[in-house]
PDB file of the backbone (N, CA, C, O) and the ligand in Angstrom, with CONECT records:
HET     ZN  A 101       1
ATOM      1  N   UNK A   1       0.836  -1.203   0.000  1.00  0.00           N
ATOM      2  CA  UNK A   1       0.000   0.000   0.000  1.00  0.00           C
ATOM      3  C   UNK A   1       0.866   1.246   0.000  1.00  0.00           C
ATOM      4  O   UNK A   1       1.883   1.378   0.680  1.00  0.00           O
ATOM      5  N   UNK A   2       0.482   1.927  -0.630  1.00  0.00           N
ATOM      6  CA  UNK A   2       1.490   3.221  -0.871  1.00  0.00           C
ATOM      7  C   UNK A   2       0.563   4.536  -0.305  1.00  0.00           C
ATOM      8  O   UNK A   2      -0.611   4.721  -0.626  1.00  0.00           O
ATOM      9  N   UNK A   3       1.257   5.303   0.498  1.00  0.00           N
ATOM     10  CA  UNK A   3       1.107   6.635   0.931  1.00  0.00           C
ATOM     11  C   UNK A   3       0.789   7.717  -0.143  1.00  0.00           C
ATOM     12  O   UNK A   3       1.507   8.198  -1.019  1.00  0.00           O
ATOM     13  N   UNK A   4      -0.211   7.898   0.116  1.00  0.00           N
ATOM     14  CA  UNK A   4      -0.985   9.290  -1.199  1.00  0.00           C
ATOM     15  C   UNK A   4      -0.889  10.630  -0.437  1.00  0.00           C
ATOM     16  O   UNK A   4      -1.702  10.473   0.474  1.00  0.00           O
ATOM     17  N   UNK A   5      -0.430  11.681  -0.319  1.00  0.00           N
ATOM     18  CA  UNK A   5      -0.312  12.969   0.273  1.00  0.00           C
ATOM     19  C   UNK A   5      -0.492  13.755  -0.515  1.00  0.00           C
ATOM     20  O   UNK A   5      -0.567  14.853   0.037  1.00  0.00           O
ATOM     21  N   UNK A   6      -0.641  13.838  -1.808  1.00  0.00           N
ATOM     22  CA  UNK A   6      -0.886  14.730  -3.448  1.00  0.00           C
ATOM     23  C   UNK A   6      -2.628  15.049  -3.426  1.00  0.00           C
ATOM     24  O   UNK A   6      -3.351  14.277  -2.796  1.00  0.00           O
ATOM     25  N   UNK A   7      -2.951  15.698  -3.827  1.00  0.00           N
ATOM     26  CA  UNK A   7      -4.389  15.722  -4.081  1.00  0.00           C
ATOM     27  C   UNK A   7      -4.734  14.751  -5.599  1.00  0.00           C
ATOM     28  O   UNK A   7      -4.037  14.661  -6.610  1.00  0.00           O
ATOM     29  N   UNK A   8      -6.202  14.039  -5.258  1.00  0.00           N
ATOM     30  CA  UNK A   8      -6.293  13.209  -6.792  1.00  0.00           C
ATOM     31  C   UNK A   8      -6.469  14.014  -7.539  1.00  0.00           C
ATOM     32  O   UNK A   8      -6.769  15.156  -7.190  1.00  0.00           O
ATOM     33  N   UNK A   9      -6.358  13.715  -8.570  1.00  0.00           N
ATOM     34  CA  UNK A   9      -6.344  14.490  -9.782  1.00  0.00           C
ATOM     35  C   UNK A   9      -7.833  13.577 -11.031  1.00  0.00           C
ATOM     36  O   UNK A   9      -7.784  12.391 -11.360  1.00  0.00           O
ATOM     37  N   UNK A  10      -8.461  14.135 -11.271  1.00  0.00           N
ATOM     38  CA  UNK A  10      -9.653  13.324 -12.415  1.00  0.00           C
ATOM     39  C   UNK A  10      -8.995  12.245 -12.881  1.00  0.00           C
ATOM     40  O   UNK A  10      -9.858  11.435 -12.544  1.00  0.00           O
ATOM     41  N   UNK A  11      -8.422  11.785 -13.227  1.00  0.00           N
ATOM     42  CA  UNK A  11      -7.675  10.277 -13.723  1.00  0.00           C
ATOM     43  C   UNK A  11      -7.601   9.389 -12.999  1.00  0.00           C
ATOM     44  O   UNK A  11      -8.014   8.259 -13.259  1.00  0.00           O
ATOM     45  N   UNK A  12      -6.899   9.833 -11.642  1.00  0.00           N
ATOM     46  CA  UNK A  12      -6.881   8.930 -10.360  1.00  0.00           C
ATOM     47  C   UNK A  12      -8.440   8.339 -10.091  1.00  0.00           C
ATOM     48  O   UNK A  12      -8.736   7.144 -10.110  1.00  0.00           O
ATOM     49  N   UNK A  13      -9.171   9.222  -9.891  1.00  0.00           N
ATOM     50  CA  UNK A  13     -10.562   9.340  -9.845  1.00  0.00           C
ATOM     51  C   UNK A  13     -11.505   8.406 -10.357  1.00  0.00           C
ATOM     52  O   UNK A  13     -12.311   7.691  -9.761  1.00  0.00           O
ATOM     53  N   UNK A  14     -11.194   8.576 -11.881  1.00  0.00           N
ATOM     54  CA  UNK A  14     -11.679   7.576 -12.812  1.00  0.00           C
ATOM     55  C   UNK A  14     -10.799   6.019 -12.502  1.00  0.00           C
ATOM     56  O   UNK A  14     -11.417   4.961 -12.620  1.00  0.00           O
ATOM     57  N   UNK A  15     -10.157   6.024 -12.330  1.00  0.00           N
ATOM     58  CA  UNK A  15      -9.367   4.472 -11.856  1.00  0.00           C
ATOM     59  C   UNK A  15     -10.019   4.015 -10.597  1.00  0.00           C
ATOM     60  O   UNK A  15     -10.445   2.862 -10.530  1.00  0.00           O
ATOM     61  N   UNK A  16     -10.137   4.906  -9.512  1.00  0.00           N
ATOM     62  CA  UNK A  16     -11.287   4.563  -8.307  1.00  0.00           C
ATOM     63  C   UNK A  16     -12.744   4.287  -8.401  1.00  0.00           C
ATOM     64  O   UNK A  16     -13.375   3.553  -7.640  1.00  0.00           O
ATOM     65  N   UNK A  17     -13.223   4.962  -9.432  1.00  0.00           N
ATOM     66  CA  UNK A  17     -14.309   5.001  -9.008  1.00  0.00           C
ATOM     67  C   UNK A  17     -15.499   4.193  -8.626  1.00  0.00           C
ATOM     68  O   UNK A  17     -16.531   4.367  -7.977  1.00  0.00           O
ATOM     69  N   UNK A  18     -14.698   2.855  -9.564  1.00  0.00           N
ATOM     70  CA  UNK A  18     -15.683   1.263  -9.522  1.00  0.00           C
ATOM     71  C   UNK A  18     -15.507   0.910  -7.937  1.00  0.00           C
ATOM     72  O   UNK A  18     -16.433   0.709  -7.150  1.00  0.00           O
ATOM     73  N   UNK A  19     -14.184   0.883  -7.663  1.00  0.00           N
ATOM     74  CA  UNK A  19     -14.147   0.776  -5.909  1.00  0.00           C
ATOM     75  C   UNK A  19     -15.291   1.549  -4.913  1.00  0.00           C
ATOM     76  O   UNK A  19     -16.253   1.380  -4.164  1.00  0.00           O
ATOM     77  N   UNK A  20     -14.484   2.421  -5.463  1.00  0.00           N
ATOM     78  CA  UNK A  20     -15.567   4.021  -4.435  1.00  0.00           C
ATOM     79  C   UNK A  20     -16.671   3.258  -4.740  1.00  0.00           C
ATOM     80  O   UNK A  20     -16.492   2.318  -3.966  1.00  0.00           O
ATOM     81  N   UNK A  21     -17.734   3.000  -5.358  1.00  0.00           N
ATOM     82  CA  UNK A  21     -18.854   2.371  -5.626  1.00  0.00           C
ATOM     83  C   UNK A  21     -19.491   1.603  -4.920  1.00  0.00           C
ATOM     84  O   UNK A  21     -20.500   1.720  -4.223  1.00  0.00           O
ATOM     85  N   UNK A  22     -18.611   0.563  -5.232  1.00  0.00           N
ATOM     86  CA  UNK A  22     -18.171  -1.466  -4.596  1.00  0.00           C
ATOM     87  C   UNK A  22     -17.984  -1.154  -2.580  1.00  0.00           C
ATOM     88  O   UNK A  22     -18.225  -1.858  -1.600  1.00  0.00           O
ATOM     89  N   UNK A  23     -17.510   0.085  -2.746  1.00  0.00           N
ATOM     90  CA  UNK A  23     -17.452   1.051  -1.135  1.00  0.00           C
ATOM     91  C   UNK A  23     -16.129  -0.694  -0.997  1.00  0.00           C
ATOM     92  O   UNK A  23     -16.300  -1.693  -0.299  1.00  0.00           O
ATOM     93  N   UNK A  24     -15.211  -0.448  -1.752  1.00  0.00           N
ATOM     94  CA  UNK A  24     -13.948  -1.075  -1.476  1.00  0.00           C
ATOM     95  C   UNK A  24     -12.513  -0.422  -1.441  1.00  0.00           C
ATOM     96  O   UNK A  24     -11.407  -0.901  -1.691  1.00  0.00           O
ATOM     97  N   UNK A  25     -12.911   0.829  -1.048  1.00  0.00           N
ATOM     98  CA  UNK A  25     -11.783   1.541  -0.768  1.00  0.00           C
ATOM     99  C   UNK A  25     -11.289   1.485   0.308  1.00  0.00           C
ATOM    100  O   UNK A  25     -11.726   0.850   1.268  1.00  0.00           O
ATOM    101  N   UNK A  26     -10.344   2.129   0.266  1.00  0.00           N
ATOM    102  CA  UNK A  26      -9.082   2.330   1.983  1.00  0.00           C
ATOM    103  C   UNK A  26      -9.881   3.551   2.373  1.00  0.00           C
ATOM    104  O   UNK A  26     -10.176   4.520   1.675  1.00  0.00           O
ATOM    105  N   UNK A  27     -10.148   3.316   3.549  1.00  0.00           N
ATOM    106  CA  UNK A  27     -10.506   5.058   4.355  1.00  0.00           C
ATOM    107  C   UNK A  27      -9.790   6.339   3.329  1.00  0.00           C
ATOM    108  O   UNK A  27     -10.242   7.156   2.528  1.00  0.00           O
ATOM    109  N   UNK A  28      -8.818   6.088   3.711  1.00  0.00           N
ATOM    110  CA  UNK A  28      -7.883   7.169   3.299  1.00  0.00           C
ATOM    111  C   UNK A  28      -8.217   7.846   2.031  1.00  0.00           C
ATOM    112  O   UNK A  28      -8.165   9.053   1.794  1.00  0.00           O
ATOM    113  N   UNK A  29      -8.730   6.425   0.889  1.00  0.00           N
ATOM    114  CA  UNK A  29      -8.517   6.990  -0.344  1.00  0.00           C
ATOM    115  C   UNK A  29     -10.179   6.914  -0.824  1.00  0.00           C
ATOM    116  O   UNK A  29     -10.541   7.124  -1.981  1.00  0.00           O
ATOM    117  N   UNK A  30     -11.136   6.558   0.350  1.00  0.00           N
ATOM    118  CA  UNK A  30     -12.468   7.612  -0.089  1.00  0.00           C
ATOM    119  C   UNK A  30     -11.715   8.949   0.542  1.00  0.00           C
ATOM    120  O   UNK A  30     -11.421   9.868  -0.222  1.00  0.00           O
ATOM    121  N   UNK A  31     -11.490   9.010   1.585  1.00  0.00           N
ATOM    122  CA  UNK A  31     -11.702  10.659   1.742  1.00  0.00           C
ATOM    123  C   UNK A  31     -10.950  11.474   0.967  1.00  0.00           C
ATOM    124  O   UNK A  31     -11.308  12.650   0.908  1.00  0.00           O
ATOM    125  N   UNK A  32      -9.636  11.006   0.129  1.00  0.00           N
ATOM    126  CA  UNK A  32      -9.235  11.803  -1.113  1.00  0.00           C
ATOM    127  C   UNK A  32     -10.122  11.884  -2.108  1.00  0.00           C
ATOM    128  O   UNK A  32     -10.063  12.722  -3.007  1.00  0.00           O
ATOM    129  N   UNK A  33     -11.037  10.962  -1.983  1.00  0.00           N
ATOM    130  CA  UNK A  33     -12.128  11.150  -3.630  1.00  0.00           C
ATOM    131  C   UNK A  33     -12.845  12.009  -3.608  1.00  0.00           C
ATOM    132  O   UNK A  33     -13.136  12.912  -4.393  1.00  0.00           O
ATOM    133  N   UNK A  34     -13.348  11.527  -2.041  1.00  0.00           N
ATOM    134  CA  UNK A  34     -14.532  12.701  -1.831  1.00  0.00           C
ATOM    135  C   UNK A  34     -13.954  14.241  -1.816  1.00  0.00           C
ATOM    136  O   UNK A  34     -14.470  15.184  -2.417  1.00  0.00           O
ATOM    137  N   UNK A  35     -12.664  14.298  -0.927  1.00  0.00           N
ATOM    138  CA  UNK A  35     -12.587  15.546  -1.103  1.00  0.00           C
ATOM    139  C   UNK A  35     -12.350  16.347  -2.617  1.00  0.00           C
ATOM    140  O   UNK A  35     -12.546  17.548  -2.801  1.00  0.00           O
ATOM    141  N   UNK A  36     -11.999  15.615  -3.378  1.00  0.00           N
ATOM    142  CA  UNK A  36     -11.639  15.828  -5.051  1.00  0.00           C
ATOM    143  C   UNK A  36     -12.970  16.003  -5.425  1.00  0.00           C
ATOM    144  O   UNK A  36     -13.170  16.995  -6.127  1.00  0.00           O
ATOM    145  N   UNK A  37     -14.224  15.106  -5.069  1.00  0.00           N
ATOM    146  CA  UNK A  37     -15.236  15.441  -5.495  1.00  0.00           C
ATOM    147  C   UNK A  37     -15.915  16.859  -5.197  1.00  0.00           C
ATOM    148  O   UNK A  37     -16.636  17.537  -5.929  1.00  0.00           O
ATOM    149  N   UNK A  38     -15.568  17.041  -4.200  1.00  0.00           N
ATOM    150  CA  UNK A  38     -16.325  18.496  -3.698  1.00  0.00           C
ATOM    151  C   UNK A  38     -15.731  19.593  -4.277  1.00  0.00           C
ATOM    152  O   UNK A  38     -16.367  20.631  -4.097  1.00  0.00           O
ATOM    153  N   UNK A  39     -14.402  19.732  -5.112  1.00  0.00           N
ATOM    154  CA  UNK A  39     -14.018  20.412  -5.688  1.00  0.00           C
ATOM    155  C   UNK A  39     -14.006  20.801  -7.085  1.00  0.00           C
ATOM    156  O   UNK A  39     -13.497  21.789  -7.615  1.00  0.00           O
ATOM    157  N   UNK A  40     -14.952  19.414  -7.796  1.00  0.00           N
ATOM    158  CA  UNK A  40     -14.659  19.018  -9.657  1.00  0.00           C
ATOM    159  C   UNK A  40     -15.974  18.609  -9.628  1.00  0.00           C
ATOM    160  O   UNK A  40     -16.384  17.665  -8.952  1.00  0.00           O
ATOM    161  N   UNK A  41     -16.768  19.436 -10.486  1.00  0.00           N
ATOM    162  CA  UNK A  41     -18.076  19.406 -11.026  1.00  0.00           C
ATOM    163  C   UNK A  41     -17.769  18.247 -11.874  1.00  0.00           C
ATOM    164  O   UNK A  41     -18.346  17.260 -11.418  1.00  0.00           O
ATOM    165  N   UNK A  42     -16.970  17.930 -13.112  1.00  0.00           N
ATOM    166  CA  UNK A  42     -17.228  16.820 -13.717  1.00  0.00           C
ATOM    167  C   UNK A  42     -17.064  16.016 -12.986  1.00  0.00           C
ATOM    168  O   UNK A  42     -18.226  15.781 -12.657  1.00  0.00           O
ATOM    169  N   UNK A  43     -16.422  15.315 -12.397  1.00  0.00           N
ATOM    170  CA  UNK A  43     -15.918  14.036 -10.990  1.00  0.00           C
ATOM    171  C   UNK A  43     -17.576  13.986 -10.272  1.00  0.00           C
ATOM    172  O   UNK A  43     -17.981  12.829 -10.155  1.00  0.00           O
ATOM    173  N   UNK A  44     -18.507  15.008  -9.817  1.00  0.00           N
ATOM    174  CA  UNK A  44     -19.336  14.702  -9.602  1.00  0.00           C
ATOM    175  C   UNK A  44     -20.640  14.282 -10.421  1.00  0.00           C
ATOM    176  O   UNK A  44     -21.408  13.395 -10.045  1.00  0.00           O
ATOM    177  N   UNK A  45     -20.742  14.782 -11.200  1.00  0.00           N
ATOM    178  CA  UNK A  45     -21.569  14.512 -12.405  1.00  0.00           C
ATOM    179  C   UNK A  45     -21.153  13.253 -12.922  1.00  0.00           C
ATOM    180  O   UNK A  45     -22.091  12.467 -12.788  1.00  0.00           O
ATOM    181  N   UNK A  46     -20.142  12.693 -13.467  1.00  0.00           N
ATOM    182  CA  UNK A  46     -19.777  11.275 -13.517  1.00  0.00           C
ATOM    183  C   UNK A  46     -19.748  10.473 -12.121  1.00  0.00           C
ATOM    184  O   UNK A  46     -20.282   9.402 -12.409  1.00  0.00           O
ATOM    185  N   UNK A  47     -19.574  10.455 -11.436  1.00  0.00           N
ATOM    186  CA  UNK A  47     -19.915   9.842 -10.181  1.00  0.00           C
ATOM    187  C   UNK A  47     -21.687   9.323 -10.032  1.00  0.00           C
ATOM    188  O   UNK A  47     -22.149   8.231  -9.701  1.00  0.00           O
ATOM    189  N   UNK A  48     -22.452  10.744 -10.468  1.00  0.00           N
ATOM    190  CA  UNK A  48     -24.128  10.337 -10.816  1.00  0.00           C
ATOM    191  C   UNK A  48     -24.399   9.595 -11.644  1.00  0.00           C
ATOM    192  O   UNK A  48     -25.152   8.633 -11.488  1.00  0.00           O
ATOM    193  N   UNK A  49     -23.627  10.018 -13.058  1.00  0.00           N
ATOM    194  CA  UNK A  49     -23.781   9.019 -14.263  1.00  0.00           C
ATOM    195  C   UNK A  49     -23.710   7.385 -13.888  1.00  0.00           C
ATOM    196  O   UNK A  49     -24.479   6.549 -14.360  1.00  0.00           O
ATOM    197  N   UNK A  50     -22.416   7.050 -12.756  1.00  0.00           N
ATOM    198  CA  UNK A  50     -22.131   5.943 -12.695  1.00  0.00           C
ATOM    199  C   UNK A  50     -23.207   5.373 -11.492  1.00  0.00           C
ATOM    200  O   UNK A  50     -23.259   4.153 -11.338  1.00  0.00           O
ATOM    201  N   UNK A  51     -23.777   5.956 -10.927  1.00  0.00           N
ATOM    202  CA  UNK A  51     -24.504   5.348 -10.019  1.00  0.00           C
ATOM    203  C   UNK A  51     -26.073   5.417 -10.831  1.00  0.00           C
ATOM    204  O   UNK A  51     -27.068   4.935 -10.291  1.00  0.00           O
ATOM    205  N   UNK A  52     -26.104   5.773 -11.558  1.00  0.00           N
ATOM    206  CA  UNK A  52     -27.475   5.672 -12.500  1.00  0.00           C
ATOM    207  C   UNK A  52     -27.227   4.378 -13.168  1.00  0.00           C
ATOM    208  O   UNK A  52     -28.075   3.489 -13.238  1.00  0.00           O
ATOM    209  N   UNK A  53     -25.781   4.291 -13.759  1.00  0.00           N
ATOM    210  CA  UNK A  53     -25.664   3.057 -14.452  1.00  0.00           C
ATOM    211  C   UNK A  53     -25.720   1.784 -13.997  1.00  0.00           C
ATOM    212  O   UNK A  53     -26.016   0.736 -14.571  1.00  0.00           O
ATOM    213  N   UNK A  54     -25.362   2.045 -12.775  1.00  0.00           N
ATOM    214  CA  UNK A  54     -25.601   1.100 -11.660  1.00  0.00           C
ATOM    215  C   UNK A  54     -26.704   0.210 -11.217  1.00  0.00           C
ATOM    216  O   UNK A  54     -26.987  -0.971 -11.015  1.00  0.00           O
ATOM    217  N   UNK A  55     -27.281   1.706 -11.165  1.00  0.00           N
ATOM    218  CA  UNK A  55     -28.396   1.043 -10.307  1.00  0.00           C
ATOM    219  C   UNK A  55     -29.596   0.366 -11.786  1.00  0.00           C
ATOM    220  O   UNK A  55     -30.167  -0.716 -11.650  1.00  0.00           O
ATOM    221  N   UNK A  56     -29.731   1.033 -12.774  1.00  0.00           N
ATOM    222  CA  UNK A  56     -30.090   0.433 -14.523  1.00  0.00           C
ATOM    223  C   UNK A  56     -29.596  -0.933 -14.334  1.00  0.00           C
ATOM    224  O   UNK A  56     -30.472  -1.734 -14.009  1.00  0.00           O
ATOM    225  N   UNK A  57     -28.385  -1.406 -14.459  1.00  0.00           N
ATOM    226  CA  UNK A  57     -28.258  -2.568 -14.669  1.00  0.00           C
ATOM    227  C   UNK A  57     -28.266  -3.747 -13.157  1.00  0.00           C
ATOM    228  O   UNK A  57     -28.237  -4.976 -13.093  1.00  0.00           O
ATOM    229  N   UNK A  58     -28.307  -2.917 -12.341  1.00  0.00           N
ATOM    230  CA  UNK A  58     -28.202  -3.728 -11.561  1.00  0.00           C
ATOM    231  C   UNK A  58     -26.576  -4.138 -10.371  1.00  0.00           C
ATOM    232  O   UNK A  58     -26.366  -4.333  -9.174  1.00  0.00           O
ATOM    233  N   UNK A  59     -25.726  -4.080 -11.757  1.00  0.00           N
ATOM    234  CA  UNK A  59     -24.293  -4.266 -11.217  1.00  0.00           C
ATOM    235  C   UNK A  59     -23.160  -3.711 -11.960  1.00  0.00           C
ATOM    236  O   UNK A  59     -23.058  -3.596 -13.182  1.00  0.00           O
ATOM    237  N   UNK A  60     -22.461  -3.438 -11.197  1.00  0.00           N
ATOM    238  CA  UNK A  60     -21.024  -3.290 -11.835  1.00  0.00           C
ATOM    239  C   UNK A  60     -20.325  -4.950 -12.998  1.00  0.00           C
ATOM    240  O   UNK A  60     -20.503  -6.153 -12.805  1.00  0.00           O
ATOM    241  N   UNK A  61     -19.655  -4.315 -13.973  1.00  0.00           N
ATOM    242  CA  UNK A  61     -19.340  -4.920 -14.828  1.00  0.00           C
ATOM    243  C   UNK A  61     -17.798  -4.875 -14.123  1.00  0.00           C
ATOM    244  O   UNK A  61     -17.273  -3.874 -13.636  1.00  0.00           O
ATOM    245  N   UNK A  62     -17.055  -6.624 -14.228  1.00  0.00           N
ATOM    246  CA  UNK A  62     -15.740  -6.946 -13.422  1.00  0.00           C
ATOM    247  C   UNK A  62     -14.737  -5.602 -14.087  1.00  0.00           C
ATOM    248  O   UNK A  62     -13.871  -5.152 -13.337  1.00  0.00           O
ATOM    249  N   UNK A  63     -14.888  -5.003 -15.480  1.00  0.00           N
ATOM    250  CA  UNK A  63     -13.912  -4.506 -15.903  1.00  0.00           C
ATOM    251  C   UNK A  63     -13.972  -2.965 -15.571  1.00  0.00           C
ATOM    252  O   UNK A  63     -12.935  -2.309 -15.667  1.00  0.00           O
ATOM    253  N   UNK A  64     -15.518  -2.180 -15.063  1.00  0.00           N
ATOM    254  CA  UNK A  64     -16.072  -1.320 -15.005  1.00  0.00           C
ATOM    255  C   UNK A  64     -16.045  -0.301 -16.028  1.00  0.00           C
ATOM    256  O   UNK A  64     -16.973  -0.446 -16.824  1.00  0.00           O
ATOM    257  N   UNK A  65     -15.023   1.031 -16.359  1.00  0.00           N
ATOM    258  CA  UNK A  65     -15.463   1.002 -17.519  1.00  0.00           C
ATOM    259  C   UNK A  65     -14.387   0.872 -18.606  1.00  0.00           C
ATOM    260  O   UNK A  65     -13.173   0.869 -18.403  1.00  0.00           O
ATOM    261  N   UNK A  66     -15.157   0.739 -20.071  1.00  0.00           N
ATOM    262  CA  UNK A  66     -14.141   0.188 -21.293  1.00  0.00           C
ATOM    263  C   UNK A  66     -13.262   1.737 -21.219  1.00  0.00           C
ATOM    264  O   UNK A  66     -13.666   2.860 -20.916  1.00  0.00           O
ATOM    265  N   UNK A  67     -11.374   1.051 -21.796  1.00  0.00           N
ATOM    266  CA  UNK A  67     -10.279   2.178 -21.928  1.00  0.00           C
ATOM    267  C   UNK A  67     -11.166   3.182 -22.673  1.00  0.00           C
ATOM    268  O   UNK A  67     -11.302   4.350 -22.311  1.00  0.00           O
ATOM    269  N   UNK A  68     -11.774   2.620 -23.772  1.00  0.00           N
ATOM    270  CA  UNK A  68     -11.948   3.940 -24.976  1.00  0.00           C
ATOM    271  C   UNK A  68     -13.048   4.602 -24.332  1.00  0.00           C
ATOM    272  O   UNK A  68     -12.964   5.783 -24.669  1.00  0.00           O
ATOM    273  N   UNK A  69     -14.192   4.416 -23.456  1.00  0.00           N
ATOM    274  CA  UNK A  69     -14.940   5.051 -22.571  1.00  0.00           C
ATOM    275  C   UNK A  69     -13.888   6.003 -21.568  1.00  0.00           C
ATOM    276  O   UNK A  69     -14.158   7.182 -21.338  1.00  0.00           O
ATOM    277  N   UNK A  70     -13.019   5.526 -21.170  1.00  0.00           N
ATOM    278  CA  UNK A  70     -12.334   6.635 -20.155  1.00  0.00           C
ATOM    279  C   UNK A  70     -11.404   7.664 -20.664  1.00  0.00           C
ATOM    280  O   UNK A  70     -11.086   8.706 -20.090  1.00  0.00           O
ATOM    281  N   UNK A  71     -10.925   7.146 -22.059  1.00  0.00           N
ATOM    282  CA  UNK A  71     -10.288   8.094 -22.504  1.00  0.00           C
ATOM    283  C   UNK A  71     -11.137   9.271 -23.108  1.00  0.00           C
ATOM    284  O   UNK A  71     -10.695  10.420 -23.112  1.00  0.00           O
ATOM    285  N   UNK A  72     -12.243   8.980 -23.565  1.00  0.00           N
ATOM    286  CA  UNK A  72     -13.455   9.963 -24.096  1.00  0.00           C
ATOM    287  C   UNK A  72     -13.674  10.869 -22.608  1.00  0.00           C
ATOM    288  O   UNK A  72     -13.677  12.097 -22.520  1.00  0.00           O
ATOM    289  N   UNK A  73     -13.801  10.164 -21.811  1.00  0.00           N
ATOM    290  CA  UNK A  73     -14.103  10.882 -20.290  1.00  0.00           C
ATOM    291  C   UNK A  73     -13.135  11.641 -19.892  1.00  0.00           C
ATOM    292  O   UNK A  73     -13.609  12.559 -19.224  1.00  0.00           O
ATOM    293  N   UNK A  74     -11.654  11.727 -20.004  1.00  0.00           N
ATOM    294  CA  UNK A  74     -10.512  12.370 -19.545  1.00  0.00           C
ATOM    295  C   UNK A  74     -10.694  13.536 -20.653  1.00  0.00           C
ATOM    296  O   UNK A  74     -10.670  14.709 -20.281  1.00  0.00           O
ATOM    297  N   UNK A  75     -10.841  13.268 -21.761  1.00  0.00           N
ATOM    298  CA  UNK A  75     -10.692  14.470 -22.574  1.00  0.00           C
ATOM    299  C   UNK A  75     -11.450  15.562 -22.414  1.00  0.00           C
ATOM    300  O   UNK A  75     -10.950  16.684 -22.343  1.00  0.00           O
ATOM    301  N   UNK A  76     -13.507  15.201 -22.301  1.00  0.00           N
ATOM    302  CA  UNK A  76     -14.135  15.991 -21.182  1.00  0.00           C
ATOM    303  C   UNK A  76     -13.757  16.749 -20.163  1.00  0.00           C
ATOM    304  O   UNK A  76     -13.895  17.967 -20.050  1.00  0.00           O
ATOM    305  N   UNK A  77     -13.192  15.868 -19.297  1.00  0.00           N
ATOM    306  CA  UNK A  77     -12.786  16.651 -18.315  1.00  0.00           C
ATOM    307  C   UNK A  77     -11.252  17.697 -18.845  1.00  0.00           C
ATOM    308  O   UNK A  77     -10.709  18.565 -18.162  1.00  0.00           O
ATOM    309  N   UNK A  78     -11.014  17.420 -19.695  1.00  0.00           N
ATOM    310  CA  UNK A  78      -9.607  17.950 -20.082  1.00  0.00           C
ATOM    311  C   UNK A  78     -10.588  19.866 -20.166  1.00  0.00           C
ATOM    312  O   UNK A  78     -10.708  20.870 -19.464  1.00  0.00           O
ATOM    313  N   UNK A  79     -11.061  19.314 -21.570  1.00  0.00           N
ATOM    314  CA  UNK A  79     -11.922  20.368 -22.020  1.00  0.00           C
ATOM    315  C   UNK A  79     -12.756  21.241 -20.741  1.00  0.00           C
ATOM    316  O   UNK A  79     -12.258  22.337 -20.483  1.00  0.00           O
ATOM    317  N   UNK A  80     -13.610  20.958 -20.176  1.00  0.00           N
ATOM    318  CA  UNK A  80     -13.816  21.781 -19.166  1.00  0.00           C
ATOM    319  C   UNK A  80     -13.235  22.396 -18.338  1.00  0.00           C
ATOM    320  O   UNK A  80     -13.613  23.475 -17.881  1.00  0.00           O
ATOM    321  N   UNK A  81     -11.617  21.431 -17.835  1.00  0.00           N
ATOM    322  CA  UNK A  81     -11.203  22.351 -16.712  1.00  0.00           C
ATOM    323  C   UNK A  81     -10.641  23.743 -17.719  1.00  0.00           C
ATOM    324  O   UNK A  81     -10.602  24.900 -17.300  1.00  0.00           O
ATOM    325  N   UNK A  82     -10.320  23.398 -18.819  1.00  0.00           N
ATOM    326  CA  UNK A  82      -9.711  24.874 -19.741  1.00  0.00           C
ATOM    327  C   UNK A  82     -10.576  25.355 -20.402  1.00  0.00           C
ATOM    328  O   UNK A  82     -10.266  25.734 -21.532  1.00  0.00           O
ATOM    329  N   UNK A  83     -12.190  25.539 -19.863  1.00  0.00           N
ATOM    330  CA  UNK A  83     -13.125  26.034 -20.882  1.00  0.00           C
ATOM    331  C   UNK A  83     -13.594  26.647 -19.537  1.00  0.00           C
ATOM    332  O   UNK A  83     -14.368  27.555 -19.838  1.00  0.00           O
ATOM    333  N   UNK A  84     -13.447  26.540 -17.849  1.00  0.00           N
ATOM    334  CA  UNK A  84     -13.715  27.192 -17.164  1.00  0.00           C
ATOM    335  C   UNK A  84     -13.221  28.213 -16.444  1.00  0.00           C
ATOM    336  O   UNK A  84     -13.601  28.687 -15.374  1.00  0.00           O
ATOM    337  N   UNK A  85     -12.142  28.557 -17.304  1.00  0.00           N
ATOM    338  CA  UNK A  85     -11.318  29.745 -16.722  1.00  0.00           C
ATOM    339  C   UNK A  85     -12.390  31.032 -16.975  1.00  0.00           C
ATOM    340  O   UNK A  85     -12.290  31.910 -16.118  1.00  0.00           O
ATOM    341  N   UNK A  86     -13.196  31.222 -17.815  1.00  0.00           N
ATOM    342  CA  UNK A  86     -14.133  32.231 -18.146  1.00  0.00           C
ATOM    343  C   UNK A  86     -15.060  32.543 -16.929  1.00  0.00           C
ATOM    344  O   UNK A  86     -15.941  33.397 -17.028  1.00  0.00           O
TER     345      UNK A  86
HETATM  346 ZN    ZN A 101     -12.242  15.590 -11.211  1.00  0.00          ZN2+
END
């Protein structure tokens, strides 16, 4: 287990989030999510998305979500954090 002292960053986020879910996280590293969440409108809005999807199907899928789904999702978030400097 490795020591996290950095703030997450949306990527980290997206790699957690099937955990955060599954509520199979380390203490430590919900309360980095959450606190990341309270700060990143997209992180929360995908966080809803995924618990809608959730609860639709019923369950988490073992792989949660497909690469080319997260890379579409990082770029989103790419785009907003530099479309909200306005
Ligand atoms: Zn975020």
């Amino acid at each position: 287990m490795s020591a996290h002292d950095r703030d997450m960053d949306c990527e980290e986020l997206v790699e957690l989030v099937t955990e955060y879910l599954e509520d199979a996280l380390e203490a430590s590293e919900r309360t980095r999510l959450e606190e990341h969440l309270a700060g990143c409108d997209g992180c929360t809005v995908y966080l809803e998305q995924m618990r809608t999807t959730i609860r639709l199907t019923g369950m988490l899928t073992g792989d949660g979500i497909p690469a080319e789904g997260r890379e579409a999702l990082l770029r989103v978030f790419r785009a907003w954090r530099s479309g909200s400097q306005a």
